[in-house]
VOGU-3710 file (C-alpha; in Angstrom, 3 decimals, decimal comma):
1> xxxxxxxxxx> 259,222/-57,485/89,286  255,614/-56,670/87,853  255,285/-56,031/84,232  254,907/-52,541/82,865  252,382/-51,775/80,070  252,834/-48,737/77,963  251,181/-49,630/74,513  252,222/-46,033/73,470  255,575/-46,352/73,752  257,294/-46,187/69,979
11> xxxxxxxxxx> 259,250/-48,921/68,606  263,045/-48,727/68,098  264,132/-48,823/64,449  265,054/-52,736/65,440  261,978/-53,315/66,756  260,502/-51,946/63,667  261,770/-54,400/61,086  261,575/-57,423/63,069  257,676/-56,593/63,842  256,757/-55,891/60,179
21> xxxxxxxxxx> 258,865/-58,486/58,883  257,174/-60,964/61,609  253,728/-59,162/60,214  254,551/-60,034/56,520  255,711/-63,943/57,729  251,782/-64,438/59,300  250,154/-62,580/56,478  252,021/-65,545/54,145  251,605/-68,417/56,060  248,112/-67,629/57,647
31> xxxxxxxxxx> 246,449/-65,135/55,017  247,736/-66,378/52,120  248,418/-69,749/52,194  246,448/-71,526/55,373  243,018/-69,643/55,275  243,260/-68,822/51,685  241,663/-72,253/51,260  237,791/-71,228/51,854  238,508/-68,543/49,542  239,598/-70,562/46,258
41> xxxxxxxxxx> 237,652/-73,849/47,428  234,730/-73,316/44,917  236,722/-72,693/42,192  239,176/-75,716/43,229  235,776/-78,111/43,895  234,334/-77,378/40,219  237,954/-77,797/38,589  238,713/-81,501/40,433  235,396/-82,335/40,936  234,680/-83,530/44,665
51> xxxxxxxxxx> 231,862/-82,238/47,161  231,861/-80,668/50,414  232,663/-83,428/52,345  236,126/-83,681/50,874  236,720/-80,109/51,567  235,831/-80,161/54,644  237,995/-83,366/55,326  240,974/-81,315/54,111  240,458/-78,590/56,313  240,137/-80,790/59,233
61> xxxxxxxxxx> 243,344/-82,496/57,887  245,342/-79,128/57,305  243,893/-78,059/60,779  245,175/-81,101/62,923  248,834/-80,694/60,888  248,828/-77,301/62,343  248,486/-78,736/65,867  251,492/-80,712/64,576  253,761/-77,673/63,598  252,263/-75,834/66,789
71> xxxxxxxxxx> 253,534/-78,492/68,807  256,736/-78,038/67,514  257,358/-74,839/67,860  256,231/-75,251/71,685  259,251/-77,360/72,594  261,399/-75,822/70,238  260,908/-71,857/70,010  262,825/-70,941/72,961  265,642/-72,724/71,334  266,062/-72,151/67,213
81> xxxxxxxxxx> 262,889/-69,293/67,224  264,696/-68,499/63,437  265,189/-71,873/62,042  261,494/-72,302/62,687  260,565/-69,501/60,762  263,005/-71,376/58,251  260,421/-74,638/58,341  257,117/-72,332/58,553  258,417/-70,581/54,824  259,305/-73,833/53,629
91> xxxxxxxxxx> 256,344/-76,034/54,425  254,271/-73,171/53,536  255,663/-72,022/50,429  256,473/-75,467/48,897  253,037/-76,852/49,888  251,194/-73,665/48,284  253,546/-74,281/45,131  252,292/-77,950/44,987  248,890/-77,164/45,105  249,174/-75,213/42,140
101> xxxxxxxxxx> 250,642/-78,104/40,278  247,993/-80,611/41,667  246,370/-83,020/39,148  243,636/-84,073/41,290  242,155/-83,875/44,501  243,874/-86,338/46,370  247,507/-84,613/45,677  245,138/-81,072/46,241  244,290/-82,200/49,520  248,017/-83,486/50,813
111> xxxxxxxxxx> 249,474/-80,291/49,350  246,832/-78,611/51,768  247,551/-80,609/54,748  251,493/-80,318/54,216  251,204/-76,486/53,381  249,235/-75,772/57,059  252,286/-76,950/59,378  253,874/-73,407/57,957  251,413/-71,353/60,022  251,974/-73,580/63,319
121> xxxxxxxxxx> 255,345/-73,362/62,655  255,201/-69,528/62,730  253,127/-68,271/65,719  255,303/-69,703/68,394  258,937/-68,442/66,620  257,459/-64,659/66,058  256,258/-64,764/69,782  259,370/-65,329/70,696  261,570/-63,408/68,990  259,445/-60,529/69,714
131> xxxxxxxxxx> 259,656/-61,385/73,408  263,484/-61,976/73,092  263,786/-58,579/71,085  261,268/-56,052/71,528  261,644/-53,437/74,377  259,048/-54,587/76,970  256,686/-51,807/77,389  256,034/-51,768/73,410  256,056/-55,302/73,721  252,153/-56,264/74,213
141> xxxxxxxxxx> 251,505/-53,911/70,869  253,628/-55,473/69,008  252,509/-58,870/69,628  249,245/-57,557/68,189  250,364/-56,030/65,561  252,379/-59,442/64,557  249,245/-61,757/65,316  247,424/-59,046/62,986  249,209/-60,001/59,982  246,472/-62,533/58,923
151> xxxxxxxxxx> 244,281/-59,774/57,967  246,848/-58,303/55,279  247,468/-61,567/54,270  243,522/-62,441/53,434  243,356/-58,612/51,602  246,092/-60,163/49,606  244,594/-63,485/48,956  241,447/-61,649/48,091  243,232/-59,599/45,623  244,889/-62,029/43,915
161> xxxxxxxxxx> 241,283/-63,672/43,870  239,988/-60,776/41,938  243,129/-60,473/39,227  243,489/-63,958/38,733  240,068/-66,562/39,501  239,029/-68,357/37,931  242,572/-69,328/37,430  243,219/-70,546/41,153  246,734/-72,157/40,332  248,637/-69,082/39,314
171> xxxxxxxxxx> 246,816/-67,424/42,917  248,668/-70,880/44,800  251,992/-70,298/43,098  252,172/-66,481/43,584  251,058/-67,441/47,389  253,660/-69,761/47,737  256,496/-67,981/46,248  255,897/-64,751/48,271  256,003/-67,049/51,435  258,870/-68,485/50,062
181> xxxxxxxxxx> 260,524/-64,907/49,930  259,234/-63,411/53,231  260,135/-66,277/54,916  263,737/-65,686/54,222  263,567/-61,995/54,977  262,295/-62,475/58,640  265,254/-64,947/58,837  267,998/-62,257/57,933  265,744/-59,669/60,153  265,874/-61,496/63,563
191> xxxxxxxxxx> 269,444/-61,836/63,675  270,169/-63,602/67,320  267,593/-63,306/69,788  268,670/-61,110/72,723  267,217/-62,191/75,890  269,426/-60,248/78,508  269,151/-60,892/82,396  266,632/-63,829/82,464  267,776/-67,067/84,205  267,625/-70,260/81,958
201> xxxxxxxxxx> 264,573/-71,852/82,180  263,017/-75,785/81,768  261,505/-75,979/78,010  258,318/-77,690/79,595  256,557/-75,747/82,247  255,113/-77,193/85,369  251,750/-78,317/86,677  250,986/-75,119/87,809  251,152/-73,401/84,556  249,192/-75,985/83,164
211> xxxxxxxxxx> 246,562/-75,612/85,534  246,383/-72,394/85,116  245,311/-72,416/81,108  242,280/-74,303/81,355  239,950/-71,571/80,798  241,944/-70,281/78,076  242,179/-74,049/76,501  238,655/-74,280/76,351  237,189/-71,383/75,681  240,347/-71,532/72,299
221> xxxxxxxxxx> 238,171/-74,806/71,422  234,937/-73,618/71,474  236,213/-70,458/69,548  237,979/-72,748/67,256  235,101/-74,950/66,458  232,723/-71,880/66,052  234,949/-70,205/63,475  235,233/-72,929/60,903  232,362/-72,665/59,247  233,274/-68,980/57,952
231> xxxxxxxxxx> 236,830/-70,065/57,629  235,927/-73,252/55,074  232,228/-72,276/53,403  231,961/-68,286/54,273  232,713/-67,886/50,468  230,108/-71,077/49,761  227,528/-69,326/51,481  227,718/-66,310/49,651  227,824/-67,778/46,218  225,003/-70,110/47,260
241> xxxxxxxxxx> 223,041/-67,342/48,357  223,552/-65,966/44,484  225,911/-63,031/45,529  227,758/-62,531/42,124  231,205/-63,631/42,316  233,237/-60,502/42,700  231,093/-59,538/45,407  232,057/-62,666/46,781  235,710/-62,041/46,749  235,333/-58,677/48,229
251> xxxxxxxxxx> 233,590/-59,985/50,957  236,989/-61,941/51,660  239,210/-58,945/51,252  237,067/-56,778/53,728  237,025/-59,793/55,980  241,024/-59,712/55,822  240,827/-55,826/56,198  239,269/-56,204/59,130  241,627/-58,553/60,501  244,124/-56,069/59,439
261> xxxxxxxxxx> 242,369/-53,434/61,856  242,969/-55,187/64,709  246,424/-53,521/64,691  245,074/-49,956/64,864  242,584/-50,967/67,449  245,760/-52,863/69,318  246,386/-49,000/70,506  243,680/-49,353/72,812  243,065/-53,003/73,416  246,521/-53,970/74,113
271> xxxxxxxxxx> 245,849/-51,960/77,908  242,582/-54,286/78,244  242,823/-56,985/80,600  242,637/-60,122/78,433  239,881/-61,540/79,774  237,576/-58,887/79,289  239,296/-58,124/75,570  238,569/-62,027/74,946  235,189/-61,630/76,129  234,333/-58,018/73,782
281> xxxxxxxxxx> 236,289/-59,840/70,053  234,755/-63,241/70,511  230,880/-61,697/71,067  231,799/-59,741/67,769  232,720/-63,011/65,910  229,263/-64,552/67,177  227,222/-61,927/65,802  229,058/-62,198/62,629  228,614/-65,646/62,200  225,159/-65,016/63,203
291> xxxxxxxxxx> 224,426/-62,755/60,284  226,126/-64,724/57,717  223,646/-67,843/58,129  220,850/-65,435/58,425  221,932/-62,773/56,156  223,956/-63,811/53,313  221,896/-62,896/50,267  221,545/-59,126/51,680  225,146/-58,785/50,316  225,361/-55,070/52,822
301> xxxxxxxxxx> 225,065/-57,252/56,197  227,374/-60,097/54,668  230,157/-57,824/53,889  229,698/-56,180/57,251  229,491/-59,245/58,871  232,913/-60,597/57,214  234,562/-57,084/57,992  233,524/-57,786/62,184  234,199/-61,508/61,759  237,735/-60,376/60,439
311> xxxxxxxxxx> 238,183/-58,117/63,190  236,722/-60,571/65,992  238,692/-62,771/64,985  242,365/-61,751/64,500  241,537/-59,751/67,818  240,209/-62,706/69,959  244,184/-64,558/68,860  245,731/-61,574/70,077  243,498/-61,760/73,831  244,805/-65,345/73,272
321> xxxxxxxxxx> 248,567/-64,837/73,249  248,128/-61,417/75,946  245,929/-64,169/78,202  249,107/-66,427/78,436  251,447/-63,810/78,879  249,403/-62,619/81,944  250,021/-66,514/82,865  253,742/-66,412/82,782  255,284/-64,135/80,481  258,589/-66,411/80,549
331> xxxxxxxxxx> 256,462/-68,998/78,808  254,591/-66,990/75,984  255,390/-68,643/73,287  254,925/-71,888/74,299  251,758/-70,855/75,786  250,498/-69,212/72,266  251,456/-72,707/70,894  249,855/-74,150/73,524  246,312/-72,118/72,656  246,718/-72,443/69,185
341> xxxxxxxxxx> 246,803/-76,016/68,868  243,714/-76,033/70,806  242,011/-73,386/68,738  243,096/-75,467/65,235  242,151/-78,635/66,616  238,460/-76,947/67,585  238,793/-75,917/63,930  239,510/-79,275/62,871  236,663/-80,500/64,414  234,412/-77,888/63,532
351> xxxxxxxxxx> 235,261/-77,773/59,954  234,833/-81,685/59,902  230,963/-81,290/61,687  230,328/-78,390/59,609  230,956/-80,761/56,340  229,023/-82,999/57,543  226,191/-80,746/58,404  225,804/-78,143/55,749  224,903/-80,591/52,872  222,040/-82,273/54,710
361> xxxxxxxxxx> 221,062/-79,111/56,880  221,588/-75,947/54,275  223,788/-73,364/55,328  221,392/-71,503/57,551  221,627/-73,947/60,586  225,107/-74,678/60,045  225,864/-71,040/60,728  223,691/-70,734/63,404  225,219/-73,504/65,887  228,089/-72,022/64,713
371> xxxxxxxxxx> 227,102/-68,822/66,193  226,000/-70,596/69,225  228,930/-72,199/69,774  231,284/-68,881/69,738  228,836/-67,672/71,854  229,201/-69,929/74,733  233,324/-69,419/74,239  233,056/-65,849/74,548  230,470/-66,090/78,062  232,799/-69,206/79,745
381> xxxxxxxxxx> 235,054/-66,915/81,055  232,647/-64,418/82,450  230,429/-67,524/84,221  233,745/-68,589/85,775  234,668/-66,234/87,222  231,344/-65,189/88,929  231,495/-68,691/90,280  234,857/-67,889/91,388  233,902/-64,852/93,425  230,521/-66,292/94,803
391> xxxxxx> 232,896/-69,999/96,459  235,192/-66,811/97,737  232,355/-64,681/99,594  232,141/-65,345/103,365  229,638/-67,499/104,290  227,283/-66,069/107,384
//
């Protein structure tokens, strides 16, 4: 039977608490703890002393222990969706807690890497139970408004930036102890999964599916790699640029409001086909990047520039997850895992080159092949599929 989309339809009361608890569990794991790291990494550098090359070696780390906790929650979300939220608050919470406590960088960095499996741990489960739970025509919408819970969770970060830096341990514990606490709550939410009237189903899926995600796959790579320079030294590049440090900070929270927008704007996008939504949020992310290596001493364009980044990003995960649902829907969530681990381990990579490069380079031509590099993830799709359409016209 086809799908039916009707983003307008209202939630039930049910649907309600499981999609704002699900919200709070992605702002913890992904806002507050996971990408919270660019945020507090000057601070953490000056207090334990070590250069950009470590932090970008962390970030790589944390990013290919993602792909770890993704993986896991591809084989197992269709099976214990709620004791995986139970290892995303743990891993997340604990591992925010311990960097808090960390006496130098080398426990810093582990705490960092252990604390990341949370968010890879929690994408898959909340795609599932939402698929398992929420009525399907307000189903698309409230995957995005889920997957949009990164943006609260950077607001948050940011505020707790602006309260507490330079004192970047009490921000870690507060981060960890509020995952701690929202993890728990989106346990006692769920409740058991309903999933009425669909056969049982392998947990792998077959060749065909597979085959069927390589666009997707690569163009989640590219986007991955393109992003991590914002992700790990957005915040470097404005205090290099001499932005004063509050200004700084705020750049982070509008960067996290505009993630946050993406669930308003999931009223209209959510009907887009996810292609063409992939192709509009990704251009938006380029230009931001863009203006962030050119731009980030006019501090007007950079907090602009943060605010579309936000947006372009949380956005472009949300085409992600409605991409693979178009796919199969029976095999979202382990297609969202699927996707993710790709995009994190482009981040990996990307965070690890963009180390390497912004020291020698400055942060001007870092930013700028990162720019390039989101750009060619958001036109893939688009030169594809004209290829497609010109090896299916008749030949005369």
């Amino acid at each position: 039977m086809p799908r039916v989309k009707n983003s307008s339809s209202a939630f039930s009361l049910r649907d309600h608490l499981l999609v704002v608890g699900g919200l709070g569990l992605v702002a913890a794991t992904y806002g507050l703890v996971r990408l919270a790291f660019g945020l507090f990494l000057p601070d953490v550098q000056r207090d334990l002393g070590f250069g950009a090359d470590v932090g970008g070696a962390v970030s790589s780390g944390a990013s290919v222990t993602y792909c770890f906790g993704a993986v896991v929650g591809f084989l197992l979300a269709g099976r214990a969706a709620r004791w995986l939220v139970v290892g995303a608050a743990l891993t997340a919470g604990i591992g925010a807690i311990a960097m808090a406590a960390s006496p130098s960088a080398i426990v810093f960095g582990a705490s960092v890497v252990v604390a990341s499996i949370g968010a890879g741990l929690a994408s898959p489960a909340m795609v599932q139970l939402v698929t398992g739970r929420v009525d399907e025509a307000a189903r698309d919408r409230a995957q995005a408004v889920v997957n949009s819970g990164t943006g609260p969770g950077l607001v948050a970060a940011g505020l707790l930036a602006l309260v507490l830096l330079p004192d970047w341990r009490a921000a870690w514990a507060v981060a960890g102890v509020v995952t701690l606490v929202v993890g728990g709550v989106v346990f006692l939410a769920a409740g058991r999964t309903v999933d009425v009237g669909r056969p049982a189903r392998p947990v792998l899926p077959g060749r065909s599916w597979f085959g069927a995600q390589v666009v997707p796959v690569v163009v989640a790579l590219l986007f991955g790699a393109g992003s991590a320079a914002v992700w790990t030294y957005g915040r470097s590049a404005l205090v290099g640029a001499g932005v004063p440090s509050v200004l700084t900070v705020v750049a982070w929270i509008l960067l996290g409001a505009g993630g946050a927008s993406a669930a308003v704007t999931a009223r209209w996008t959510s009907g887009m086909p996810a292609a063409r939504l992939w192709l509009l949020t990704t251009t938006a992310a380029a230009v931001a990047v863009l203006a962030l290596g050119l731009l980030p001493h006019v501090v007007a364009a950079a907090l602009v520039a943060c605010a579309l980044f936000g947006w372009g990003y949380t956005a472009a995960t949300g085409a992600l997850i409605a991409w693979t649902t178009e796919i199969d829907e029976e095999y979202a969530a382990a297609g969202t895992a699927v996707l993710f681990v790709v995009l994190v381990a482009g981040q990996a990579l990307g965070a690890a080159a963009a180390g390497a490069l912004v020291g020698p380079a400055g942060t001007a031509p870092t930013f700028i092949a990162a720019a390039a590099v989101v750009a060619v993830a958001a036109g893939t799709p688009l030169l594809v599929a004209r290829r497609s359409l010109r090896s299916a016209a008749p030949t005369r």
